[in-house]
KEKE-594943 format. One record per residue (C-alpha): residue in one letter; chain; x, y, z; residue number from 0. Coordinates in pm, whole numbers, plus 50000, padded with zeros to 5 digits. Layout:
BEGIN
   aa   ch    east   north      up     i
    A    A       X       Y       Z   NUM
...
//
This chain:
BEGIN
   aa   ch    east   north      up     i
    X    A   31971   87563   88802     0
    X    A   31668   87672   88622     1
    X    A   31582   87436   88306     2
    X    A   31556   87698   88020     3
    X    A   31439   87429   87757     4
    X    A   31528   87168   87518     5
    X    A   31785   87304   87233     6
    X    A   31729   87124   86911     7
    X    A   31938   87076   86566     8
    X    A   31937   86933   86280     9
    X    A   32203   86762   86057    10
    X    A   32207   86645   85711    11
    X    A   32446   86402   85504    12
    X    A   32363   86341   85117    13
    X    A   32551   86182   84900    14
    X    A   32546   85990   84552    15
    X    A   32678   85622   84505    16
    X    A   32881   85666   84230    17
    X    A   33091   85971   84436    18
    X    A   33319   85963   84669    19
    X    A   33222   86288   84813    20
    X    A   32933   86392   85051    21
    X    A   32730   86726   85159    22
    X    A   32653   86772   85521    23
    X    A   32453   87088   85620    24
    X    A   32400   87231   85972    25
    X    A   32091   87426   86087    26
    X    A   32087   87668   86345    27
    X    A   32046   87546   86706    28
    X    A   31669   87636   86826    29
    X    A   31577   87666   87198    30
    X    A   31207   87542   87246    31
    X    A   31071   87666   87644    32
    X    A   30936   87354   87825    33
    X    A   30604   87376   87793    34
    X    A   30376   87024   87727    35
    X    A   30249   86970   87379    36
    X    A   30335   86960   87059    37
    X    A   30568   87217   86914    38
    X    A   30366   87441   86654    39
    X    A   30533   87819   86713    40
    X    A   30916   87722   86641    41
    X    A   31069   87999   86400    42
    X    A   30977   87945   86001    43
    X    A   31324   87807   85940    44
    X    A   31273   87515   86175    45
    X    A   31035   87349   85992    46
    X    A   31153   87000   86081    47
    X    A   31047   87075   86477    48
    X    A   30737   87191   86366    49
    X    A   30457   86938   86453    50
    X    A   30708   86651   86466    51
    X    A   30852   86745   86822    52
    X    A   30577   86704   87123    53
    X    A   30715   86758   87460    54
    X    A   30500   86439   87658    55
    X    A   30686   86483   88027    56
    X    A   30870   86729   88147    57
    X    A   31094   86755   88522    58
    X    A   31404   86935   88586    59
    X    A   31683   86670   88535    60
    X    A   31492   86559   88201    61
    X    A   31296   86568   87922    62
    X    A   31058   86283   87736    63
    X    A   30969   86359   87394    64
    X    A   30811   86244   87123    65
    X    A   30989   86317   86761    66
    X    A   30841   86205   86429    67
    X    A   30687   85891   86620    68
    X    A   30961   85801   86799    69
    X    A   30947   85824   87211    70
    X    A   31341   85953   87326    71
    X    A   31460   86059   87700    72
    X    A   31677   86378   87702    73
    X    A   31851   86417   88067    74
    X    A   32114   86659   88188    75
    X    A   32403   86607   88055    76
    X    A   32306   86310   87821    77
    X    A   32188   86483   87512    78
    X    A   32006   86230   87255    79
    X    A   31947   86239   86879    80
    X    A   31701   86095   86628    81
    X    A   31849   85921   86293    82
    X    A   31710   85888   85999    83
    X    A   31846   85709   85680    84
    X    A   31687   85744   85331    85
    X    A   31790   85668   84955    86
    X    A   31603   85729   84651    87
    X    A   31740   85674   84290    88
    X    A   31812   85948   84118    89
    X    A   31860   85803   83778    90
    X    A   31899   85460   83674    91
    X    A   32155   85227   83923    92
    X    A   32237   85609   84095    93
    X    A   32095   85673   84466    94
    X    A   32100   85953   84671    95
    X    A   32136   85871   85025    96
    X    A   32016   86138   85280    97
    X    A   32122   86086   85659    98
    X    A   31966   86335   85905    99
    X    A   32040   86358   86260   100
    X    A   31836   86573   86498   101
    X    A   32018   86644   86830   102
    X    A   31860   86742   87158   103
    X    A   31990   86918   87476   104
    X    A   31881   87047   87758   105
    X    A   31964   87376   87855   106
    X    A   31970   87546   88203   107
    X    A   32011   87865   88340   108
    X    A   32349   87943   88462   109
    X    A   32362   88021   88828   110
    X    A   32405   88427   88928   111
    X    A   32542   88570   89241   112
    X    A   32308   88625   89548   113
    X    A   32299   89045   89415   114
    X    A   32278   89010   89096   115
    X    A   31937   88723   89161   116
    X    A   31797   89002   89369   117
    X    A   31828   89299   89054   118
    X    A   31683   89084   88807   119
    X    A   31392   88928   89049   120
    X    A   31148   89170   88938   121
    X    A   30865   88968   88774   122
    X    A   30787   89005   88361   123
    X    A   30413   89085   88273   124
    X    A   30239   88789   88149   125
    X    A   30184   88853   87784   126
    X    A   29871   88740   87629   127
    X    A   30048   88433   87472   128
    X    A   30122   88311   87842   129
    X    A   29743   88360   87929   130
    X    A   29658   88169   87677   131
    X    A   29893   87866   87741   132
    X    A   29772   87893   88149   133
    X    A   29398   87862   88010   134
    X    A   29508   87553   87811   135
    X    A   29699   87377   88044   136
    X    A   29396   87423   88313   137
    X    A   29195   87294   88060   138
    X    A   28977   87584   88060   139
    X    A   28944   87580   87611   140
    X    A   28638   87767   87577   141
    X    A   28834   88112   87722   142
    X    A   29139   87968   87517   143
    X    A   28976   87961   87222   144
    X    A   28832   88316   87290   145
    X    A   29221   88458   87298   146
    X    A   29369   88241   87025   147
    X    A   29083   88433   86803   148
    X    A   29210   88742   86945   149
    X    A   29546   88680   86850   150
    X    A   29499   88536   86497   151
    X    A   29299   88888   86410   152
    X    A   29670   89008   86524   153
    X    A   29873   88791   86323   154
    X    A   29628   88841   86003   155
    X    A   29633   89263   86100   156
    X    A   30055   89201   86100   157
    X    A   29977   88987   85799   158
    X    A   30231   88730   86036   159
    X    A   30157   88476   85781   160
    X    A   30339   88174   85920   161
    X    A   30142   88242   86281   162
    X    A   29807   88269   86114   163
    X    A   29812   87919   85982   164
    X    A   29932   87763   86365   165
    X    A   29676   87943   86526   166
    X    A   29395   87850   86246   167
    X    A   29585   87475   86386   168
    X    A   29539   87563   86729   169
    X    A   29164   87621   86655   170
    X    A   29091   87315   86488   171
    X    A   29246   87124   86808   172
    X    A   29004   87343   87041   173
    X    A   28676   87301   86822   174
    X    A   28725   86964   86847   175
    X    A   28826   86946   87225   176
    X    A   28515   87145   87265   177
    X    A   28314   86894   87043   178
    X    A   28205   87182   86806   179
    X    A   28255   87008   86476   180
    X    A   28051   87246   86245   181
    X    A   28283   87527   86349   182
    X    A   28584   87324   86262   183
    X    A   28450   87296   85909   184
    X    A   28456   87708   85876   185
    X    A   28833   87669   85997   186
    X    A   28939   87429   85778   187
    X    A   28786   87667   85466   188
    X    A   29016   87948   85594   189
    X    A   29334   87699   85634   190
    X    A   29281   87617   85211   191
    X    A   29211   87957   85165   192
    X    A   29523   88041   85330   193
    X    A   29695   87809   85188   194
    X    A   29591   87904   84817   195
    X    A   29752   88237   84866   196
    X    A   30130   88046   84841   197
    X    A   30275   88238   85054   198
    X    A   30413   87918   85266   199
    X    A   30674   87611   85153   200
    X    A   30560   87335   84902   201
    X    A   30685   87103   85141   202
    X    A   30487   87287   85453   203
    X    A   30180   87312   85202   204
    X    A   30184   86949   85095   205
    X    A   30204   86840   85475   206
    X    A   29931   87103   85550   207
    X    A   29683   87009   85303   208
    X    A   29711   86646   85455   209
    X    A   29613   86764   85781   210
    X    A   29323   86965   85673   211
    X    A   29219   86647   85459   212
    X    A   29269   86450   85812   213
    X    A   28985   86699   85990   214
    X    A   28756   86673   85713   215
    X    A   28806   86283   85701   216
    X    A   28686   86328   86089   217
    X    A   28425   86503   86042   218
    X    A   28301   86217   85731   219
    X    A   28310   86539   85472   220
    X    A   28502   86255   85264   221
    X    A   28485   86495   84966   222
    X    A   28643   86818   85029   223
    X    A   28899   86563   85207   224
    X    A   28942   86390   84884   225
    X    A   28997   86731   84714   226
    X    A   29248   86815   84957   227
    X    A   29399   86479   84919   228
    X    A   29438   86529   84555   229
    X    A   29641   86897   84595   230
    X    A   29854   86716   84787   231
    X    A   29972   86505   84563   232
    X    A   30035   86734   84292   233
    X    A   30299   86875   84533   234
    X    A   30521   86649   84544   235
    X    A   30707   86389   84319   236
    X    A   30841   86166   84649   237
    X    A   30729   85778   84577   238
    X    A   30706   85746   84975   239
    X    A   30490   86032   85065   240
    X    A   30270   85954   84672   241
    X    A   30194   85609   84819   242
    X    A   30105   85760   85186   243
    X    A   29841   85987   84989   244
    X    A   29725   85731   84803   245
    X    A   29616   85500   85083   246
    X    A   29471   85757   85229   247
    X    A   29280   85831   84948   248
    X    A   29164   85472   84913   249
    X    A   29080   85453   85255   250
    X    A   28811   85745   85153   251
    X    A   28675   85489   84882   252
    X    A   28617   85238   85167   253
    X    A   28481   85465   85388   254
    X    A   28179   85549   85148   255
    X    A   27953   85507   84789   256
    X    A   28163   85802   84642   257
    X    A   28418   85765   84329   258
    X    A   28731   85741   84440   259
    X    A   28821   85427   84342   260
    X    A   28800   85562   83958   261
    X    A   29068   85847   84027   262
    X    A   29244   85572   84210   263
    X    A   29288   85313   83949   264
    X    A   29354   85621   83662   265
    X    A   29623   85753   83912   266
    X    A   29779   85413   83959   267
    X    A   29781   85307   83590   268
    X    A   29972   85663   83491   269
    X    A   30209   85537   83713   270
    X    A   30255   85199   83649   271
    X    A   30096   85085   84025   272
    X    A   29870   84844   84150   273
    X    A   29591   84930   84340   274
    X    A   29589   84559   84468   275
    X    A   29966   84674   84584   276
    X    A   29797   84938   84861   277
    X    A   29531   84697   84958   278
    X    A   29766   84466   85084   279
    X    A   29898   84735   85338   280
    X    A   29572   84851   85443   281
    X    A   29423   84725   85808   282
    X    A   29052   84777   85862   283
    X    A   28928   84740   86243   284
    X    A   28683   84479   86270   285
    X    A   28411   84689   86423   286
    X    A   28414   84951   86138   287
    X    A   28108   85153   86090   288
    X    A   28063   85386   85795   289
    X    A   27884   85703   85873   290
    X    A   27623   86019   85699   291
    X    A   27818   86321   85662   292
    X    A   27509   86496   85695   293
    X    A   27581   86400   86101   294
    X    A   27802   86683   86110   295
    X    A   27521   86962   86032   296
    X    A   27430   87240   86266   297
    X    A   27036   87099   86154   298
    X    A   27100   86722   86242   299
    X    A   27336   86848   86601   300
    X    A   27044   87042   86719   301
    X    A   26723   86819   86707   302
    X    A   26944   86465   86712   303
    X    A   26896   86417   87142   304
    X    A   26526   86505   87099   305
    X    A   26501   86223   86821   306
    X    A   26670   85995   87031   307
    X    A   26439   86003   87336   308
    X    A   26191   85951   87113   309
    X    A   26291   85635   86959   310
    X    A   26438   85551   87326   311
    X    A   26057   85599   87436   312
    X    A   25902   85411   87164   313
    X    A   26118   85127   87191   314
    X    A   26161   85113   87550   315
    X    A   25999   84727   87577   316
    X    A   26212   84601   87281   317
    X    A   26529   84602   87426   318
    X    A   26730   84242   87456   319
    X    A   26549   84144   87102   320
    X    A   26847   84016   86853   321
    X    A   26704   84286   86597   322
    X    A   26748   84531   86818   323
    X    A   26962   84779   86651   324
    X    A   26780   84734   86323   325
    X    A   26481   84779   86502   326
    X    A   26609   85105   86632   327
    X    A   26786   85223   86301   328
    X    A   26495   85187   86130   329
    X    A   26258   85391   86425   330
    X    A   26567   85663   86412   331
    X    A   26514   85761   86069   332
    X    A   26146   85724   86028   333
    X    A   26165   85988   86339   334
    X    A   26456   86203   86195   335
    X    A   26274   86249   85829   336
    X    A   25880   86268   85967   337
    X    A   25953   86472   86278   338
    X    A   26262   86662   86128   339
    X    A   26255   86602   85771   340
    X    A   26633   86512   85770   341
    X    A   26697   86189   85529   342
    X    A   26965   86010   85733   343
    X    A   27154   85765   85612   344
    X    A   27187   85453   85895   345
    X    A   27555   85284   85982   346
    X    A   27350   84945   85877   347
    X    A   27231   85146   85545   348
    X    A   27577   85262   85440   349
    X    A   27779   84962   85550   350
    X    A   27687   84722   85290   351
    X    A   28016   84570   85245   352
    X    A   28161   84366   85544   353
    X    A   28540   84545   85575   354
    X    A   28735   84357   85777   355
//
């Protein structure tokens, strides 16, 4: 039998402590193909498969996946779920406790007679949505990202709203696999624009406005991720996902010499926090290295090797001293603002404090 895909639904349970009665809704059933990766494309409705599901190994008697963190093995005829148990008060000594339950099965293709195999043998076209997940799995991004252009001019010509902002998603993922940062940054614009217009869930915006925050915290533009940051927390009155934001947010004020520690501690007193309360949560790596947003230019990307086999040359007999690095910080941005007039700001320049 031919495995058709992994069918997914959801189940939720609320109810209140002070009732004896309880709510349980059903979603529909949604079959996702087996295909490797992370689940982007399920229908609008399904938003709770949407980047939480990632398909990690796939063979005909079973499926390993990935769901919301959590690694699970779906096999024929042992379907799995993922639980997850929540309360939040409601109003003084009342909770609301939410249950949800996400099911998984695999589904195969029921077995035809010999004649009937041999009518419906005739081979599909490949659509250009199957080209373009050939050219990813082969690795081959640069003609990938070439047709997911293609068809996001489609989905913004069908004004396909929902498929706009996963392909915008989908172009982030190949910038980056590409190494292409500065084109990222003209991505991440359209994503907020898009996601200005409101056409889309608070509860998808909130989560979406994270992720573009995420990119620009990659590419060290801590300040439109800070911005994004703080639109996503005035979309949403949840004390667990506030507090994510918030460390987030603070980890931008580690990160650099910006203000963010001000809106921080104004935030936190509004709300009767402690900023001392997030610190003790927060894990620093010991080798942490702050670094110049202006590193992410077009002007610093293009003359950066050139600079560097200069300073490589100059300090070629140096090598093994203990001041090394400082030594060649030091040559590096003499080089980058005489040769290049860029003022770059040094990892030993910017990390003043010691975070560990």
């Amino acid at each position: 039998m031919k495995l058709l895909g992994i069918k997914v639904k959801q189940e939720i349970t609320e109810a209140l402590t002070n009732s004896m009665h309880s709510q349980t809704n059903v979603s529909q059933e949604y079959l996702i193909p087996p295909v490797i990766g992370r689940v982007k494309n399920a229908p609008q409705a399904a938003t709770f498969i949407n980047n939480k599901l990632n398909l990690m190994n796939i063979k005909e008697e079973r499926i390993i996946i990935n769901y919301n963190g959590e690694i699970i093995k779906v096999a024929k005829d042992e379907p799995a779920r993922y639980v997850d148990e929540n309360r939040v008060e409601v109003q003084k000594g009342i909770y609301k406790d939410t249950r949800t339950i996400v099911y998984f099965e695999l589904v195969y293709e029921e077995e035809q007679p010999a004649q009937q195999q041999e009518e419906t043998k005739e081979e599909k076209p490949k659509t250009i949505y199957d080209v373009r997940v050939e050219m990813y799995d082969e690795g081959r991004y640069s003609e990938c990202r070439d047709i997911t252009k293609r068809v996001l001019e489609m989905a913004i010509s069908d004004r396909n709203y929902k498929d706009v902002i996963d392909f915008r998603l989908d172009l982030l993922e190949l910038n980056a696999r590409l190494d292409e940062a500065y084109l990222n940054r003209d991505v991440l614009k359209d994503l907020s624009n898009d996601l200005a217009s409101g056409e889309i869930g608070e509860n998808d915006r909130l989560e979406l406005y994270r992720t573009i925050a995420k990119n620009y915290m990659n590419l060290n533009d801590y300040e439109m991720a800070e911005k994004c940051y703080r639109k996503a927390l005035s979309l949403t009155d949840r004390e667990d996902k506030i507090k994510a934001i918030l460390k987030e947010i603070y980890m931008i004020s580690l990160r650099r010499m910006y203000d963010s520690e001000s809106f921080l501690l104004s935030y936190c007193a509004k709300r009767k926090d402690k900023l001392e309360e997030l610190e003790k949560d927060i894990v620093l790596p010991v080798d942490y290295v702050a670094h110049d947003p202006i590193e992410n230019t077009r002007e610093f990307q293009e003359v950066i090797g050139d600079a560097i086999k200069k300073v490589d040359s100059l300090l070629k007999n140096s090598k093994g001293r203990p001041d090394y690095y400082q030594m060649y910080y030091r040559k590096l941005t003499e080089v980058l603002k005489d040769d290049y007039n860029i003022d770059w700001k040094s990892p030993e320049k910017l990390s003043i404090k010691k975070l560990y």
